[in-house]
C-alpha positions in Angstrom: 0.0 0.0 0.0 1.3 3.8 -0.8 1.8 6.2 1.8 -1.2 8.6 2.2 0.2 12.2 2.1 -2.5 15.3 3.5 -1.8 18.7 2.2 -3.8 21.4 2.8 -3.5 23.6 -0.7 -4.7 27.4 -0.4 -6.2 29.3 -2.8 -3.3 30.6 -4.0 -1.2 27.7 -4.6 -3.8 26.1 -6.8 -4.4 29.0 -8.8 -0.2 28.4 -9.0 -1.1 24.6 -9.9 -3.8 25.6 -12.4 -1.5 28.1 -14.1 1.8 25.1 -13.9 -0.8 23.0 -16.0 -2.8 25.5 -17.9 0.7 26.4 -19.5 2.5 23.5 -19.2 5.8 25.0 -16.9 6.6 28.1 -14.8 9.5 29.4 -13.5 9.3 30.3 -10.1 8.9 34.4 -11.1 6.6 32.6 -13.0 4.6 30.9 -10.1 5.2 34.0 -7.7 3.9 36.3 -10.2 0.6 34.4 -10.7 -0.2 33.6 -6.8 1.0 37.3 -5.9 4.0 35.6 -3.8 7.0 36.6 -2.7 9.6 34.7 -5.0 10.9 32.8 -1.6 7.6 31.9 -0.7 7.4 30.7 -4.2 10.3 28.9 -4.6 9.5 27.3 -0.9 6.1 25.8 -1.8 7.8 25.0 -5.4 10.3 22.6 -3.7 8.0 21.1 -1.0 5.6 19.9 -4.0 8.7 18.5 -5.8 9.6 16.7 -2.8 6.1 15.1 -2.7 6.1 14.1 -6.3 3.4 16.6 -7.6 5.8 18.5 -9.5 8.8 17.4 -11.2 11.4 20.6 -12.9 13.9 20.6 -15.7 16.8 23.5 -15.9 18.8 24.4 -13.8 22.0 23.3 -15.6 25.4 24.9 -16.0 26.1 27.0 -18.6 30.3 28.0 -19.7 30.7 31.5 -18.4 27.4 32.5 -18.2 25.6 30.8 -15.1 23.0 28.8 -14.7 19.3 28.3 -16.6 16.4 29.0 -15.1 14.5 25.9 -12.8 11.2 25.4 -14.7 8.4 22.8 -12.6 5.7 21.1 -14.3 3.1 18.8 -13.1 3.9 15.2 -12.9 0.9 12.3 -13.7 0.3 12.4 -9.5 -0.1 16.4 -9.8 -2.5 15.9 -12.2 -4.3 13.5 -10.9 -4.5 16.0 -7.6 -5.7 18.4 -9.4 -8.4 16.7 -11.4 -9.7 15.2 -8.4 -9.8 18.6 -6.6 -11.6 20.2 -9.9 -13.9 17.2 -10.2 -15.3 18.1 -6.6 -15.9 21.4 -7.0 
């Protein structure tokens, strides 16, 4: 049997899920711009839902003298399937 997991989502953070799936990935400016967040807030709830599985991110890779790329999350098939369930309720 899976581990059941309780999270408590606020209206912001699934108008910050809606927009992650509406257009496929955010950055976190992205996802702090859209909720009204502060970007550490942001980034915060960002990596707890990674951590859970709900979002997975790409980025974040090295580039030659000029830093890093941006960390972009989008929703994995168990974020989805929160969010459908959530939407199918309402």
């Amino acid at each position: 049997m899976g581990k059941s997991v309780y999270v408590t989502l606020s209206e912001t953070t699934l108008t910050g899920l809606f927009f992650i799936q509406r257009y496929r990935y955010l950055t976190i400016p992205q996802f702090a711009s859209a909720t009204g967040q502060h970007y550490s807030t942001a980034a915060d709830q960002l990596r707890q839902f990674e951590r859970m599985g709900v979002l997975g991110f790409f980025g974040n890779t090295r580039l030659a003298g000029n830093g890093k790329t941006p960390k972009a999350y989008y929703l994995t098939r168990k974020g989805w399937e929160l969010l459908h369930g959530l939407f199918a309720i309402i």
